[in-house]
N, C-alpha and C positions, 0 to 999 in steps of 0.2 A: 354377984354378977360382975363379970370381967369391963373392969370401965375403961376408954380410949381418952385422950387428953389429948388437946388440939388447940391453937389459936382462933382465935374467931375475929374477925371485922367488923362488927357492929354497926358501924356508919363509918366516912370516910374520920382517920385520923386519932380513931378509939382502938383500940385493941386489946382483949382480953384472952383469959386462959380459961376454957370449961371443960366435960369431962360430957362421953356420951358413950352407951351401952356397946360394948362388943358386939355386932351382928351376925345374926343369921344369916346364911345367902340363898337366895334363891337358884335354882337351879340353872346353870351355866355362867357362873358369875365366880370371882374370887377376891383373897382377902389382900394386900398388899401390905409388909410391914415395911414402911417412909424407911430406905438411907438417909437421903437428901432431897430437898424441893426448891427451888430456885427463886429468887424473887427477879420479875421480869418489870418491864419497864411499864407493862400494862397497870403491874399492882401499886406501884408507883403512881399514876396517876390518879388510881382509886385510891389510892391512902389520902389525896392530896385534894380529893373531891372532883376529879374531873371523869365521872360512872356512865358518859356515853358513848354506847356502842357501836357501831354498822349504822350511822346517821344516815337517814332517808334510804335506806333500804329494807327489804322483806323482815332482816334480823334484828330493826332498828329497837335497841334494846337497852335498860336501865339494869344497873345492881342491885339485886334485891337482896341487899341486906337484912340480917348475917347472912356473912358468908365467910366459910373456912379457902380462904385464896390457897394457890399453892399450882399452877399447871406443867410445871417442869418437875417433872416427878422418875426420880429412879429406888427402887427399892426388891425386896424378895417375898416370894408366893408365901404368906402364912400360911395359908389354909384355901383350897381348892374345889369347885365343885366337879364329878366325873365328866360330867359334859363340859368344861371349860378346860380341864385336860385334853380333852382331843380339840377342841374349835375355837379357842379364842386367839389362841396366837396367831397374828397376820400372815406369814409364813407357813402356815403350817406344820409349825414347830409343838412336838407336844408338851406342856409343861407337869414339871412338880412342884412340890415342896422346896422350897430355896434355892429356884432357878428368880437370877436377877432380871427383871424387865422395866420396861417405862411403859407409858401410854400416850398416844396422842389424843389432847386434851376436850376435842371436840365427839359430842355425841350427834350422829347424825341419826335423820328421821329414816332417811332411804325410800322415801316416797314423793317428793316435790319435784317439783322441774329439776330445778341444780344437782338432786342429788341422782335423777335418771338420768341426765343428759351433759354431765361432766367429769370427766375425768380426770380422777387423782385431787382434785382439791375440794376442800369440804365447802360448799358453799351453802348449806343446808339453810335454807330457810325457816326452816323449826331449829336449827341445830343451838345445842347447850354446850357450855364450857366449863369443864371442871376446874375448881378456886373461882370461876365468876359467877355461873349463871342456876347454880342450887344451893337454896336457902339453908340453912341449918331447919330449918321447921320442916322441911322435907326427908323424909326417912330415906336411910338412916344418918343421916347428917354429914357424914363421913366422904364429903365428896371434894376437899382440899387435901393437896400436901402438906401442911404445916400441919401434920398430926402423928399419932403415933404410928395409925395404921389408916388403909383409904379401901374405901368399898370400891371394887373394880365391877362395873355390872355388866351381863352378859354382851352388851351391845357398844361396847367400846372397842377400840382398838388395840391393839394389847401386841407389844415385840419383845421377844428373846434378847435378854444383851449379850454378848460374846465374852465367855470368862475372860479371856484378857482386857477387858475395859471395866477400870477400877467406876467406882458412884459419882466420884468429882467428874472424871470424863463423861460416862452417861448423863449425866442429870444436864449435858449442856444440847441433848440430841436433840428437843425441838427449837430450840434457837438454831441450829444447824440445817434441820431440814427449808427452817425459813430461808436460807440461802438459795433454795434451788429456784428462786426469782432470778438469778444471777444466772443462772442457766438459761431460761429464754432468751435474756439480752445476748449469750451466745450462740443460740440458736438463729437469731436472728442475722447474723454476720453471711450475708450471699452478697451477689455485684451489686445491690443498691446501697453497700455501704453501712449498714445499720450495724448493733449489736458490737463484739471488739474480738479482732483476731488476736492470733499467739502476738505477744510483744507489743499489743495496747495499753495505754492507758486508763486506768479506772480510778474513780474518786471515791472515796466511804466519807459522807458525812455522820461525823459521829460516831467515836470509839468506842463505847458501850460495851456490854458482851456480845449482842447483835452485831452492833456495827464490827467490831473484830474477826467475830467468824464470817461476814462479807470479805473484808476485807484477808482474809487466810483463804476462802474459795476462788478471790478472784486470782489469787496464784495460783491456786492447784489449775486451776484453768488456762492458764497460761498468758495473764499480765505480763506486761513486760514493765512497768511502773505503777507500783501504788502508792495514793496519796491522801492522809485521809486529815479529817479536823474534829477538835474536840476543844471543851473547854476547861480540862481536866488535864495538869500535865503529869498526874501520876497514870492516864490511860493514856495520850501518845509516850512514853515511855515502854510501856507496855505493847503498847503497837509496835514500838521499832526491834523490841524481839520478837515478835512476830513476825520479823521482814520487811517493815513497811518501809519504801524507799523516803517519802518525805511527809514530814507533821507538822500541823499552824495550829496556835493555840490560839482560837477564839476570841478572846478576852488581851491577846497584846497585836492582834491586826484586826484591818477592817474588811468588811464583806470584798470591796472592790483590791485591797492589797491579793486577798486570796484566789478572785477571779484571773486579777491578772500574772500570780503566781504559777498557775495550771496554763496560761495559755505561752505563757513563758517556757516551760518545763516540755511541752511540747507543739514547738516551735509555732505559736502562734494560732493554731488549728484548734484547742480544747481537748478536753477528754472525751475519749471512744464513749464510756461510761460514768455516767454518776449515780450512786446509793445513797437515797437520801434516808438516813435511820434518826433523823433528830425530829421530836414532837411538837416542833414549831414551824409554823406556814413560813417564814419569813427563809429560813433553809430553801425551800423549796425552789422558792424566787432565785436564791444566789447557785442553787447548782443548776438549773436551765443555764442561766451566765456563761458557768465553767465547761458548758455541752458541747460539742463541736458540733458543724451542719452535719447531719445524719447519724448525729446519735443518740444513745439510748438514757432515758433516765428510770430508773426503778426505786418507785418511792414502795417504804415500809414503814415508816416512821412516824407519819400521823394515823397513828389508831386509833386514838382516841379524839371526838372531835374540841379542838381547842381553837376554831374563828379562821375566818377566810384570808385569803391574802389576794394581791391584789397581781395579776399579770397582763401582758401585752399578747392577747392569741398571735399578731401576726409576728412580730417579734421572736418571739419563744420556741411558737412551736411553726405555724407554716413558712417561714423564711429559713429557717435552720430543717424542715424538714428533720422533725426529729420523733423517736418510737418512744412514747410513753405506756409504762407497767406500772398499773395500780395492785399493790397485793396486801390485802388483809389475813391472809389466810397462807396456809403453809400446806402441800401435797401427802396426806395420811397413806400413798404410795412409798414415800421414799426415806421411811425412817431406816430399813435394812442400808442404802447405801450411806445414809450419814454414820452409820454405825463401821463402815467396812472403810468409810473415810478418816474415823478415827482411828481406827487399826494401822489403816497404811501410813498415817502422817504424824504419827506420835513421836518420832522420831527427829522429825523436821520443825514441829509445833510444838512448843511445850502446852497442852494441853490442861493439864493438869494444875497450872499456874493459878487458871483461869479465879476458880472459887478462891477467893482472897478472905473471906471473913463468913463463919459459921455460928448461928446461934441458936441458944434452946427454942423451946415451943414456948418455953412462960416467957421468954424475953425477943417476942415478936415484932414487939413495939419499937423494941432499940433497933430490930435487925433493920424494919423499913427506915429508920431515920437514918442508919447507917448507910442506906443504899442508896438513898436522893444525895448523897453527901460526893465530892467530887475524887474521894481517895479510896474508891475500891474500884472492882468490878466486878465479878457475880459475887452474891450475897444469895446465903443459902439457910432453910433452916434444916437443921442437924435433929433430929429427936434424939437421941441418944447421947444427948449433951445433959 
């Protein structure tokens, strides 16, 4: 029997290498053999023991360890069922044998309120996430990237990657869709001010691989300055090839040196926009600070819940009249355009940069201690290592 090798999670902070049966598929479903899988900031905080999900809501949900992590996932079709040849690509698109795709990570029910009566973002109330929310004791275990190959099942989301977009660039497509939160806040831009026109100001807290592809979308959009913080200056580095017009490192100023830097920067008024992508409340606090009256804040960055912080409603939000976006979730619509956004901007973006550090599947362990560590940015595991 053909065996698969995969990492597993065990509990937060363990990780092992085990080995599970080659699958059969059932009909409309196919087989994925892993290029690359990504480690995100989510897996990070489950390494690190913080396993809560959608706190107080329908999803509100724990880690049922084991679990093979892994939801940034790009790789090629091994093995295909005929009905998943005509109908699983989002698109349209028919697949074969060693056409490259990714998936978007979330499995919806398609039966609940959220999933009748919302469009584009999964907010499925039953919905499950591949690498989080399927145990290895659930058949056929295979439901992480960090493996050799991933059972894709008939009811996932499933896109075509474009042969000019090498695995280092796809495997970064669902952190990129998560940008298009950044899209509302420009959506929102009419006469009352909200959201940021061409030649606004936008903040990214937190240079991340998240917070940088925020921070790369809020140009393509048309910023006219960005300005982002980290505590890591091997990522604003990193940022400022990317464009970034100006970077504070955390750790040599203080919360109010950085407020007053933004309202410095543009002339006293704040920023159009602030991205909060850092997992701590206290972020949250200093970019309201750096908001200007009528504008936008889009937080993405407490996902996982880690403790309340403390605000001023009238202060914050009804005195400054300002539009807050809460986003946990990312639009299973619009992975073709982050795909067509890589295409267009790879020339502009080094892209490619991005994946700094690759590791096998038996040395999972190391990859996560690598990637809480403050000198990389995406951290990937490689099977083919």
């Amino acid at each position: 029997m053909k065996m698969v090798k995969a990492a597993v999670m065990e509990e937060p902070g363990r990780m092992v290498t085990r080995e599970f049966p080659y699958p059969e598929m059932k009909p409309g479903a196919l087989i994925l053999k892993v290029e690359l899988s990504g480690i995100c900031g989510t897996d990070k905080h489950i390494w690190q023991g913080e396993t809560h999900f959608y706190a107080g809501s329908p999803g509100d949900t724990q880690i049922p360890f084991p679990v093979i992590p892994g939801h940034e996932i790009v790789g090629v079709v091994a093995d295909i069922t005929k009905e998943a040849v005509e109908n699983l690509e989002y698109n349209g698109q028919k697949l074969r044998e060693g056409d490259r795709v990714t998936i978007c990570p979330d499995v919806l029910c398609g039966k609940c309120y959220f999933c009748r009566h919302t469009f584009g973002y999964g907010w499925c109330e039953n919905g499950r996430a591949y690498g989080h929310h399927f145990s290895t004791s659930e058949w056929p275990a295979l439901y992480g990237g960090w493996a050799e190959y991933l059972y894709v099942r008939p009811d996932v989301i499933t896109y075509k990657v474009p042969e000019t977009i090498p695995p280092e660039v796809a495997v970064l497509t669902e952190p990129m869709v998560c940008t298009w939160a950044l899209d509302e806040a420009k959506a929102c831009y009419q006469l009352d001010n909200k959201g940021f026109g061409a030649g606004d100001t936008v903040v990214v807290l937190g240079q991340g691989p998240l917070g940088l592809l925020f921070t790369v979308k809020a140009q393509i959009l048309g910023a006219g300055m960005t300005i982002v913080t980290d505590a890591s200056v091997y990522r604003l580095e990193m940022a400022k090839r990317f464009g970034v017009d100006h970077a504070m490192d955390v750790r040599s100023t203080t919360a109010e040196e950085r407020i007053q830097f933004v309202k410095k920067m543009t002339g006293g008024l704040g920023a159009s926009v602030v991205v909060g992508c850092v997992n701590t409340p206290s972020a949250f606090v200093e970019g309201l600070e750096m908001l200007r009256k009528g504008g936008t804040f889009v937080e993405v960055g407490n996902f996982i819940d880690v403790g309340p912080c403390q605000i001023n409603v009238h202060r914050h939000f009804v005195a400054k009249n300002i539009h807050l976006i809460g986003r946990s979730n990312h639009p299973v619509t619009h992975y073709a355009q982050a795909l067509r956004l890589f295409e267009k901007y790879s020339r502009t973006f080094p892209f490619q940069t991005m994946v700094t550090d690759r590791f096998a599947i038996g040395k999972a362990g190391q990859a996560m201690e690598k990637s809480v560590s403050l000198e990389c940015m995406k951290v990937a595991i490689d099977p083919a290592l």
